[in-house]
N, C-alpha and C positions, 0 to 999 in steps of 0.2 A: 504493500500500500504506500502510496505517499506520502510524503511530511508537507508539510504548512510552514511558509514560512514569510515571517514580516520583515520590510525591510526600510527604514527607517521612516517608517509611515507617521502621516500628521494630520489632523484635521481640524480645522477652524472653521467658525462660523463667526462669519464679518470682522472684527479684532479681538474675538478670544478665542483661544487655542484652548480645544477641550484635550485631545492627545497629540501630542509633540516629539514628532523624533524618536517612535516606539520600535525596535526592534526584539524581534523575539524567534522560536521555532518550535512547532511541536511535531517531536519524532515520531515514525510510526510506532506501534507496539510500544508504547509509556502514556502516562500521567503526567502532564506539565502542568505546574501550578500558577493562578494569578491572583495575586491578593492586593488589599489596598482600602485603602478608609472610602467613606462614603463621599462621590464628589471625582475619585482619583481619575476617572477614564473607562474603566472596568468595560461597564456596559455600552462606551463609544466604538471599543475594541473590538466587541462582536460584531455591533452592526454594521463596524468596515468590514467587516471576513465575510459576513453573509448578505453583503450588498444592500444593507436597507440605507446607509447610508453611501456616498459616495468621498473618495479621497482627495484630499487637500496637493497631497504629496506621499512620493512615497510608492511601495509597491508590493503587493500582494501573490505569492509563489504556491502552487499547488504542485509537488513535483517540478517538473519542469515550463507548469503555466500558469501566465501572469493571470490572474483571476479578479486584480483592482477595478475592473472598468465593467463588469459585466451586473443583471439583476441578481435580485434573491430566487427565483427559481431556476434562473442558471448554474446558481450558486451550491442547489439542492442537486439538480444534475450533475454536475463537477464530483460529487460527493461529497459533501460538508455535510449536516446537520447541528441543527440545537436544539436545547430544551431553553423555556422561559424563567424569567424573576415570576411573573405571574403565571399561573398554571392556565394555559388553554386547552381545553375539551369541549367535546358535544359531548353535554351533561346528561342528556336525554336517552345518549346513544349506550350500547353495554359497553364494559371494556373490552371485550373483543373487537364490537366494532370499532371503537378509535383506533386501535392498535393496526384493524385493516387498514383504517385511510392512509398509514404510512409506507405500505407496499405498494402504492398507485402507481411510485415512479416503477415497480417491475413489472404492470402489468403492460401485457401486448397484447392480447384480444383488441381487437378494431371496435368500434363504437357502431358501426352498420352488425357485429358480429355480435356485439349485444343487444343489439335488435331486433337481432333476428333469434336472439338466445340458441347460436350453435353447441354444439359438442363443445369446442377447443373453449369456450367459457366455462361452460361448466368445473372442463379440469381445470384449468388455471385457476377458478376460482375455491376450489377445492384445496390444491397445492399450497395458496396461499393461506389458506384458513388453517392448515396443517404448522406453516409455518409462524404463523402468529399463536395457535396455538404452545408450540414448544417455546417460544419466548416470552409466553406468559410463563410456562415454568420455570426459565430459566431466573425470573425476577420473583419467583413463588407467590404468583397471581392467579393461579391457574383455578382455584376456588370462588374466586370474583368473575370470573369470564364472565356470563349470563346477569352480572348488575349492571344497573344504571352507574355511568362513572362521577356522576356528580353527586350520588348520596354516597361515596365512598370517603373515609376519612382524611383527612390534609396530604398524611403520608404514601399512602395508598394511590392519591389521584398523582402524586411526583410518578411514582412510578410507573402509571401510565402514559405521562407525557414522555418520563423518557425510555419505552417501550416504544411508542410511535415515532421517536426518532431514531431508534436504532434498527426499526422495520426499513427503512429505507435505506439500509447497508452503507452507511457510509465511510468512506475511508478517516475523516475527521469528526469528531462528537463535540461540541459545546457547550458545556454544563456551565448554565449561570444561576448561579445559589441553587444547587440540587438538593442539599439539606437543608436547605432553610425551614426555619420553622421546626424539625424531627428531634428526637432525641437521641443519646447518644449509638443505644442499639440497632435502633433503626438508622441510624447514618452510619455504625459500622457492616448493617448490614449491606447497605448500597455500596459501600467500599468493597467488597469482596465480588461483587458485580463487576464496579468498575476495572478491578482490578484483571478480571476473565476476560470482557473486551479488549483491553489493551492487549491482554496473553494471545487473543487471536490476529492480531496485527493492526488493530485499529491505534488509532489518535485522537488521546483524549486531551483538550485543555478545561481545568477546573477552575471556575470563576467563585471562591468561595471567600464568607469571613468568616468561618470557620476555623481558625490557623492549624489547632491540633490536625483535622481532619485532612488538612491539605499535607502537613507536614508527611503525616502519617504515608500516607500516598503518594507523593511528588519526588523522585528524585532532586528534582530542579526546580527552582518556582522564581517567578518573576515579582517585583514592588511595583506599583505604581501608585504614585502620590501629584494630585493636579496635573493629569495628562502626561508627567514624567518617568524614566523608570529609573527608579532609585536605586535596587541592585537586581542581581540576577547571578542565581547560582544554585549548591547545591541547598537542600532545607535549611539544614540545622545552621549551616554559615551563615544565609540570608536572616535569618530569624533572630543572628546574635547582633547584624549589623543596627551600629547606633542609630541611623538615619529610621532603619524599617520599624526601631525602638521607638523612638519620638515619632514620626510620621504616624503609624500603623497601630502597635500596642499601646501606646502613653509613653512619658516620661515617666521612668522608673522601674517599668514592667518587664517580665522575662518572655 
């Protein structure tokens, strides 16, 4: 699979720079971390990777293609995905069904061929029901299949959202605050998740303030404080540096 890589990317709107100068990489098969107080960039960083916003400067690397200039559903073809700060579902729909809509980008039945409801729908739509199946198990969902996803608990509906993004097979994952809100169990449960995605060659970067959770996880993790990146390196280093001290934990904190 691919690596992602940022190269010294900046984005301002009219005279203030939300991120300035951001370079970064995340490798296939790992966890990179991005942490940072509220305000720092965090969430400007996504929406440059996934094209909802557009770049100042700077350049955007998928492998070996530039991906800065293109939409968000190019973006989802390319192989990127994300999950959200805010959780988006059809509440109405079960969790199996959201988890379908994220295998749209593999379906190939023609639109005349579901109109006419041939054979090759059926099994494609079979195959896939198979396979969102097994990725409910693999998040041990598999007992909620047949609920409504929006009467399901805070923690419950995260992992739907990031079930429907990992249905679209992507070479790159996005996780922006995936624990927020869970407790520790349940965030070290999704860690051990995250942790088999990565083992199968994906690329994950983790947008959390969560620090233990990232640390836990991240080989590498990145700071960023007002658009800047303050350090970049292994955990335990980044987490002693003074700057990520005062910027990120407080003055005085470990």
């Amino acid at each position: 699979m691919p690596s992602l890589r940022l190269e010294n990317v900046s984005k301002r709107f009219g005279g203030l720079t939300a991120v300035g100068d951001v370079s970064l990489t995340v490798p296939e098969g790992t966890i990179t971390g991005l942490i940072g107080p509220n305000g720092a960039g965090k969430s400007t960083v996504v929406n440059l990777i996934t094209g909802m916003l557009k770049l100042t400067e700077g350049r955007i690397v998928l492998g070996d293609e530039d991906i800065g200039e293109i939409g968000p559903e190019e973006v989802v073809r390319k192989g990127i995905a994300r999950t959200f700060q805010n959780i988006r579902l059809l509440p109405e729909a079960t969790v199996l069904e959201n988890v379908l809509i994220g295998f749209h980008r593999h379906e190939t039945a023609s639109i005349l061929a579901g109109l006419l409801n041939l054979p090759s729908v059926w099994r494609e739509g079979k195959a896939l029901r198979k396979q969102a199946e097994a990725l409910l198990e693999r998040f041990r969902m598999s007992d909620y299949a047949d609920l409504p996803a929006g009467g399901l608990a805070y923690g419950h509906q995260r992992r739907v959202e990031m079930m429907r993004a990992v249905a679209s097979g992507p070479d790159v994952l996005l996780l922006d605050e995936p624990v927020a809100g869970m407790n520790d169990v349940e965030a070290d449960e999704l860690g051990v998740i995250f942790k088999d995605l990565a083992a199968s060659g994906m690329g994950l970067l983790l947008i959390e303030h969560n620090v233990r959770f990232v640390t836990k996880l991240c080989p590498v993790v990145h700071v960023l404080n007002t658009g800047r990146m303050i350090a970049s390196g292994p955990a335990e280093e980044v987490m002693r540096d003074p700057a990520v001290i005062t910027a990120y934990l407080g003055k005085g904190q470990a």
